[in-house]
C-alpha positions as CSV (number, residue, x, y, z in Angstrom):
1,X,-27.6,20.0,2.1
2,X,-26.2,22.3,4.9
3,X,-28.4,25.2,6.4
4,X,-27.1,28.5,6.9
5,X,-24.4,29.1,9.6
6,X,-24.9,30.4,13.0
7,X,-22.5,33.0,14.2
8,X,-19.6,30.7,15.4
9,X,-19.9,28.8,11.8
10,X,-21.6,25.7,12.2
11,X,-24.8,24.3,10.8
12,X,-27.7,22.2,11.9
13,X,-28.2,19.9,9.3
14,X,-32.2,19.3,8.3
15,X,-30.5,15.7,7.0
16,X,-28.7,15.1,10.3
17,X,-31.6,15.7,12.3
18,X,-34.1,13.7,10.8
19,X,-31.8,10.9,11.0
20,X,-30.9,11.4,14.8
21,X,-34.2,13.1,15.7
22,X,-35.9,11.0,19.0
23,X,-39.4,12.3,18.5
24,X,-41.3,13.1,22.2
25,X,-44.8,13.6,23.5
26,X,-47.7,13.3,21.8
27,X,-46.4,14.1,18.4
28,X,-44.6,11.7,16.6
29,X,-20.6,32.2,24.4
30,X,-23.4,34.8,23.6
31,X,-27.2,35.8,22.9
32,X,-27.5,36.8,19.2
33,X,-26.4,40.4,19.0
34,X,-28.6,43.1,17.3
35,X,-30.9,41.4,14.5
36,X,-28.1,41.4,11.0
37,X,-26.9,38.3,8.9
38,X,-28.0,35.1,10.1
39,X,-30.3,35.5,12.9
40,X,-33.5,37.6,13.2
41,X,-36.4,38.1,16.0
42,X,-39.6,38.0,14.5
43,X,-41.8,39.9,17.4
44,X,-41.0,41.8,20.6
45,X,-41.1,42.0,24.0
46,X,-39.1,38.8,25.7
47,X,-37.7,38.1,22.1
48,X,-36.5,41.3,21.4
49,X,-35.0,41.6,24.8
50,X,-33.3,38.4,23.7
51,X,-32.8,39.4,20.2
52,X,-30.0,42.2,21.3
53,X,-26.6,40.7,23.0
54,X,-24.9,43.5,22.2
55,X,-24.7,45.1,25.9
56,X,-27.5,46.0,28.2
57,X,-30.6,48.1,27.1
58,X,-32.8,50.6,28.9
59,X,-35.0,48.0,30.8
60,X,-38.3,49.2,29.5
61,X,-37.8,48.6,25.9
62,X,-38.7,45.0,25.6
63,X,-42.2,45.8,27.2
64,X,-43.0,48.9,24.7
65,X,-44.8,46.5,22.0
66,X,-46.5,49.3,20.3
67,X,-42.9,51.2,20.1
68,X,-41.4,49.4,17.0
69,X,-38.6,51.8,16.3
70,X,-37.1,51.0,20.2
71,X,-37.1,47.2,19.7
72,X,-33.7,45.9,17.9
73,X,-35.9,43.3,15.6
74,X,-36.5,43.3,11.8
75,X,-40.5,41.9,12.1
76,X,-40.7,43.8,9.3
77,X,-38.0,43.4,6.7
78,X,-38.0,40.0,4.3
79,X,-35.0,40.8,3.5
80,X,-33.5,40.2,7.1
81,X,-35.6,36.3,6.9
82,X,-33.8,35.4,4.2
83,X,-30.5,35.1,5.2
84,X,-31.5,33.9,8.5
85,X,-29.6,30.7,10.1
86,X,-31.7,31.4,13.4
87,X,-35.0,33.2,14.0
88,X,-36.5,33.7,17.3
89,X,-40.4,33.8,17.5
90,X,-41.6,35.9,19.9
91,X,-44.9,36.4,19.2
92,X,-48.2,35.8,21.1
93,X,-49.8,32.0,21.0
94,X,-52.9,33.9,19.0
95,X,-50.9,35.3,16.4
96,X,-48.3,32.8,15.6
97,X,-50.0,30.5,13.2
98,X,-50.4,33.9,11.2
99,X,-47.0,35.6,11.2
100,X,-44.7,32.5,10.5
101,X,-47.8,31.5,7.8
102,X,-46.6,34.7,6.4
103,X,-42.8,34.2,6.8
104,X,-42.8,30.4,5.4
105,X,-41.7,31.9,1.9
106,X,-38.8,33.6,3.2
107,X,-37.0,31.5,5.6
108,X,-34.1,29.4,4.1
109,X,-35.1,25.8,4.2
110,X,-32.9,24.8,7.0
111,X,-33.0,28.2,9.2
112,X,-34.0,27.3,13.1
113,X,-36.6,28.2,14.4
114,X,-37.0,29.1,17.8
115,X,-39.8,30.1,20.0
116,X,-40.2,31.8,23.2
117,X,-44.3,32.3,23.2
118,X,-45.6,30.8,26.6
119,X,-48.8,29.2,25.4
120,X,-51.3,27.4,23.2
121,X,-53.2,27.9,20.1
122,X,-56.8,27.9,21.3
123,X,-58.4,26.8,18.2
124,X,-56.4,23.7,17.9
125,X,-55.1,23.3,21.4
126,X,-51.6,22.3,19.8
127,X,-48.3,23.7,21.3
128,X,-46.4,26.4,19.9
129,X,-43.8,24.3,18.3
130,X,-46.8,22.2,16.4
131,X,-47.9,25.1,15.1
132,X,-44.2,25.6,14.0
133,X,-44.2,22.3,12.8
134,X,-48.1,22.4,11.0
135,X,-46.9,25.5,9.1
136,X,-43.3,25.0,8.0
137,X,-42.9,20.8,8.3
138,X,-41.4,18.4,10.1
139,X,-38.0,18.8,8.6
140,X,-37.8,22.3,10.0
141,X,-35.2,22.4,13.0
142,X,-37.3,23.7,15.9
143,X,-36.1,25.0,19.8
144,X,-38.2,26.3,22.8
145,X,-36.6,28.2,24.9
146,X,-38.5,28.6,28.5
147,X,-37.9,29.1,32.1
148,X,-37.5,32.0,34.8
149,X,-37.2,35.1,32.7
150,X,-38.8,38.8,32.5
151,X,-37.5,40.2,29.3
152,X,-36.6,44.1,31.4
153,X,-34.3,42.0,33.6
154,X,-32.8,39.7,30.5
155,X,-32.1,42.9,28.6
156,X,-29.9,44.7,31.0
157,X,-28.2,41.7,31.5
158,X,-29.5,40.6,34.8
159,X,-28.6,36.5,35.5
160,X,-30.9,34.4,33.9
161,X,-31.1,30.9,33.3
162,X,-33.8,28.9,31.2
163,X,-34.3,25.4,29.7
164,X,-34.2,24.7,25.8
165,X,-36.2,21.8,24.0
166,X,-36.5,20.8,20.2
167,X,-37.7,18.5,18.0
168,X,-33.7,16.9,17.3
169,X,-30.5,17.0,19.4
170,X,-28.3,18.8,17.3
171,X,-31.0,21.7,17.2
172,X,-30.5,21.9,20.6
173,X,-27.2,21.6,20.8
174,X,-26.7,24.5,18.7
175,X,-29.5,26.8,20.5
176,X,-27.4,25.9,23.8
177,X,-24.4,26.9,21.9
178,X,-25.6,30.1,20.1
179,X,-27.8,31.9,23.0
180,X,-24.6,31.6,25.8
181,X,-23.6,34.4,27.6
182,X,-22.3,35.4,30.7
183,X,-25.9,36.4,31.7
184,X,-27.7,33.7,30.1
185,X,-27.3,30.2,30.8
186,X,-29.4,27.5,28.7
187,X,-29.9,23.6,29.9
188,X,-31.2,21.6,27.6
189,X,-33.4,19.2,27.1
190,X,-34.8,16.8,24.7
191,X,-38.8,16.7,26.8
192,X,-40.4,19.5,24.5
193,X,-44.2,18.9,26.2
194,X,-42.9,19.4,29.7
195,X,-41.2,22.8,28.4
196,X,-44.0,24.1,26.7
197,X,-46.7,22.8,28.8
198,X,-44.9,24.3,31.8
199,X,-44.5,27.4,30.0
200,X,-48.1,27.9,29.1
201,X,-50.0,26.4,32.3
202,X,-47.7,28.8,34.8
203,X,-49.4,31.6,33.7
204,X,-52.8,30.1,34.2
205,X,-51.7,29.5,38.2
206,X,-50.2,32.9,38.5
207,X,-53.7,34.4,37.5
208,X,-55.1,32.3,40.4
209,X,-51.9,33.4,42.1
210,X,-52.4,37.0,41.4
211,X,-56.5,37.2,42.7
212,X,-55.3,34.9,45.9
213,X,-52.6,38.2,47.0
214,X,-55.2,40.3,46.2
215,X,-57.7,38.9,48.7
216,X,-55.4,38.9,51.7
217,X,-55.7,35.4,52.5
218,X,-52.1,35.4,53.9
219,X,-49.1,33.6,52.9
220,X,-50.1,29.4,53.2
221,X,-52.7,29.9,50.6
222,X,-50.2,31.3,48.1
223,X,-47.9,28.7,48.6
224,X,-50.3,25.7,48.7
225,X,-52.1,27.3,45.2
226,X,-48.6,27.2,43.7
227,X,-47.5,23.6,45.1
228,X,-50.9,22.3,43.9
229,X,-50.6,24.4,41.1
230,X,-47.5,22.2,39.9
231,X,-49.0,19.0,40.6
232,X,-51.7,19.9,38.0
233,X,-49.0,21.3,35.2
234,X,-47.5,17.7,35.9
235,X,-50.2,15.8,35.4
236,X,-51.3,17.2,32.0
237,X,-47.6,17.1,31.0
238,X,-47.1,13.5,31.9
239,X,-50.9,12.8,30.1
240,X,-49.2,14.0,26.8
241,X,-46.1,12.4,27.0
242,X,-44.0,14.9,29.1
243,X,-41.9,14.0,31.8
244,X,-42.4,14.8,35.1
245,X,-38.7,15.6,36.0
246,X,-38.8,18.4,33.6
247,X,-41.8,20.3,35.7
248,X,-39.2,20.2,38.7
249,X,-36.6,22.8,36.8
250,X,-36.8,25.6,35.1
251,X,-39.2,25.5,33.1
252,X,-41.5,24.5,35.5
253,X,-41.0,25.3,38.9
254,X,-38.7,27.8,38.0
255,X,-40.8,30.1,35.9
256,X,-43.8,28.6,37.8
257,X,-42.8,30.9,41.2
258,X,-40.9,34.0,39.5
259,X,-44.7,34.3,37.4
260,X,-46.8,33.9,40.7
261,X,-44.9,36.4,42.5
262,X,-42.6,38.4,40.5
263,X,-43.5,42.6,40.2
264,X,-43.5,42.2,36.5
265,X,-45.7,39.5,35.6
266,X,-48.5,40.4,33.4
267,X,-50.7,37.4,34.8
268,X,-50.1,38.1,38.2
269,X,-51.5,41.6,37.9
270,X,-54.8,40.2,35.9
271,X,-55.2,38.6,39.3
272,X,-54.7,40.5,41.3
273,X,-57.5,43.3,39.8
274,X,-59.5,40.2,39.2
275,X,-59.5,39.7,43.0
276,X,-60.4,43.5,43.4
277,X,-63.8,42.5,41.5
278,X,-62.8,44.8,38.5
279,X,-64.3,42.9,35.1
280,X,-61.8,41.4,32.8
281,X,-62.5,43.5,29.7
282,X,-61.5,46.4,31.7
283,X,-57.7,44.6,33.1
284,X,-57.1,43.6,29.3
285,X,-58.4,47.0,28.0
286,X,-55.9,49.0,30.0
287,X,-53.0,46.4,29.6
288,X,-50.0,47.4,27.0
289,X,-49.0,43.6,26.5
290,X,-50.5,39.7,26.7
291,X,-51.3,38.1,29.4
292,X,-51.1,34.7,27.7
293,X,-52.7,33.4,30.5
294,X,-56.6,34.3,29.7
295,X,-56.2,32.3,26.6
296,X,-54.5,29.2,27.3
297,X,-56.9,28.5,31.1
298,X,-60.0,28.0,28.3
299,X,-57.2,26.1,26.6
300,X,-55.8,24.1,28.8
301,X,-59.0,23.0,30.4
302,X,-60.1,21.8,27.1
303,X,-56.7,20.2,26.2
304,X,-57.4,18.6,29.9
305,X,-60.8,17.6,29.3
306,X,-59.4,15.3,25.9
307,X,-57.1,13.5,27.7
308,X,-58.9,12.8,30.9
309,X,-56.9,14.7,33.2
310,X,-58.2,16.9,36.1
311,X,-57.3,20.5,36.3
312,X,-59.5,21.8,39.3
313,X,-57.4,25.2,39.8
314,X,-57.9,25.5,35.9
315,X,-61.4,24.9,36.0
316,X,-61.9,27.5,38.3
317,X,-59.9,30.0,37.2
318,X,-62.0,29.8,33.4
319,X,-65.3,30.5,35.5
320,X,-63.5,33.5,37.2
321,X,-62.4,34.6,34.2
322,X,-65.7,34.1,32.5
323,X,-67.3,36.2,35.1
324,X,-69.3,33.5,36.5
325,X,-68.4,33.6,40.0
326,X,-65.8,35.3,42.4
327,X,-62.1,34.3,43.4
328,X,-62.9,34.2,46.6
329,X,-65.7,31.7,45.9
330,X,-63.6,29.7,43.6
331,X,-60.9,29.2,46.8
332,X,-63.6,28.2,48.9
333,X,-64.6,25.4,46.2
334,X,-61.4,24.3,46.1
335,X,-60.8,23.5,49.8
336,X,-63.9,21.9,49.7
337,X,-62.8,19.8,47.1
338,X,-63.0,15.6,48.0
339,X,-59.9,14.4,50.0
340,X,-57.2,13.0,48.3
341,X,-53.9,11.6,48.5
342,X,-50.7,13.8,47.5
343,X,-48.8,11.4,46.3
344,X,-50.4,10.3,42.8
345,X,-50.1,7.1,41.2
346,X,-49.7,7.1,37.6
């Protein structure tokens, strides 16, 4: 049967898309307005700045997580699930298995989901969207939505642009459709690993990022850390069945440089107090909001480790972050590393 409408009155079919779905990787108009009939956000922050097209906001709302009553979402209300057609997921990579656990009762069979968490589960190393997929099925119609965007600038309407990815064409198609505005501009994309992966590994390289502007080590170290730092995201991407071409746009380079050296990014700052020799429990303790970042380098690194693929800026940034030696001693192990070719033959 049909699922519920989106706003302009079309459907995604759960029928359609299994039919038409081209499975990838290793698994085989206008932003919504205010949360109401037929879309909801389930958490805040980026989601909640994405959550309300109705006009700009005060920029600071998205990042008040422990404000709910500022944050146009309905985490709260069942009732709001129900008659969902499309429900953003905005929740950190810890806590998603959890909350849509909780929700799987109350979504309509055929509502979309769609998730804008930057990250992976560390438990089970999977992706966001196989979470998705391990708690509500296969069937479920399923969209990522990553790139370049800092939920204060997306919510007073600042120009943003990111990439969207799902498990079936017309899912994205429909995302595309439903989240267009005159601000925000999707591209889509049927290569969900390199979205996600891209999404969840630039945070790891803007930690590294972060403690490399806090040592003063000038601007070529910063810009060979990020270049390098790409060529690593590739190669795990392309090692699970991503594509390379994907890590070049949006969702990678893109959201790869705004994270490494954008005011607001939450990962950047844990590197940059990192690099000040303050311990991590006190950066975390004194942070409002995730830095995704700390979870997914132990993630990553072991995700790495299964497949064979070398992630030395990874690798050094979990001993940072497990207090085991220094950022500046990790940059010096790094240049020190054997010499190589750039050019890397797959």
């Amino acid at each position: 049967g049909s699922g519920p409408e989106f706003r302009d009155g079309r459907r995604v079919d759960a029928t359609h898309c299994r039919a038409g779905r081209r499975r990838v990787g290793d698994r085989a108009g206008r932003p919504p307005r205010a949360p109401g009939p037929g879309r909801d956000v389930v958490g805040q922050g980026w989601g909640a700045g994405r959550g309300d097209g109705g006009g700009p906001r005060e920029p600071h709302l998205p990042a008040r997580r422990r404000d709910a009553g500022n944050v146009a979402s309905n985490n709260r209300s069942g009732r709001a699930l129900h008659a969902a057609a499309c429900v953003v997921s905005a929740i950190p990579s810890h806590g998603t298995r959890d909350v849509i656990r909780r929700a799987r009762g109350l979504l309509p069979p055929e509502a979309t989901v769609v998730s804008a968490t930057k990250g992976l589960e560390v438990e089970t190393l999977l992706r966001v969207s196989e979470v998705i997929e391990d708690e509500l099925g296969s069937d479920r119609p399923i969209a990522v939505l990553s790139g370049p965007s800092f939920a204060a600038e997306l919510a007073r309407g600042a120009p943003t642009a990111v990439a969207v990815a799902g498990n079936c064409e017309a899912t994205v198609a429909a995302v595309q459709r439903e989240f267009r505005s005159g601000y925000f501009r999707l591209y889509a994309t049927q290569d969900l690993v390199g979205v996600e992966i891209g999404g969840a590994m630039k945070n790891v390289i803007a930690i590294a990022a972060g403690a490399v502007e806090s040592l003063g080590l000038g601007d070529n170290c910063p810009s060979a850390l990020i270049t390098r730092g790409l060529a690593e995201i590739s190669r795990l991407a392309s090692a699970l069945g991503g594509q390379r071409e994907t890590l070049a746009g949006l969702s990678g380079l893109g959201d790869l440089v705004l994270t490494c050296t954008g005011q607001l990014s939450r990962n950047r700052s844990v590197g940059i107090e990192l690099g000040k020799g303050r311990p991590l429990e006190e950066i975390l303790g004194k942070m409002r909001a995730v830095a995704e970042g700390v979870r997914t380098t132990e993630a990553a690194l072991a995700l790495g480790g299964r497949h064979g693929v070398e992630l030395p800026i990874t690798a050094q940034m979990a001993d940072v972050l497990a207090g085991q030696k220094t950022p500046r001693v990790a940059v010096e192990e790094l240049m020190l590393r054997r010499q190589r070719s750039e050019v890397e033959v797959e």
